[in-house]
C-alpha positions, 0 to 999 in steps of 0.5 A: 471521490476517495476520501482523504486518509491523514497520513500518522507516524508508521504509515510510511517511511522514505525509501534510500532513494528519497521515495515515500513507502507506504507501510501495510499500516498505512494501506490496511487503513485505505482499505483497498488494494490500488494494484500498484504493486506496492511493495509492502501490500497486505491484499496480495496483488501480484503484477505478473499475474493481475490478480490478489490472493484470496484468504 
């Protein structure tokens, strides 16, 4: 089960369309990459490859 993640100011902001966009904040706390592609992700997933960056 994942474990529930409070959401706090910074962690997201509504994108022009109404979508909700999580912030590197916000997935730095999760703590792991869902390999979504999402648009402010600090683990480097790339979608085109299937694969993150490794420091």
């Amino acid at each position: 089960m994942k474990k529930f993640i409070p959401l706090e100011e910074g962690d997201f902001y509504f994108s022009e369309e109404g979508y909700k966009v999580f912030t590197k904040q916000y997935h730095l706390k999760r703590g792991y990459c869902c390999e979504s592609g999402c648009r402010h992700c600090p683990f480097g997933y790339n979608q085109k490859t299937n694969a993150q960056r490794h420091s």
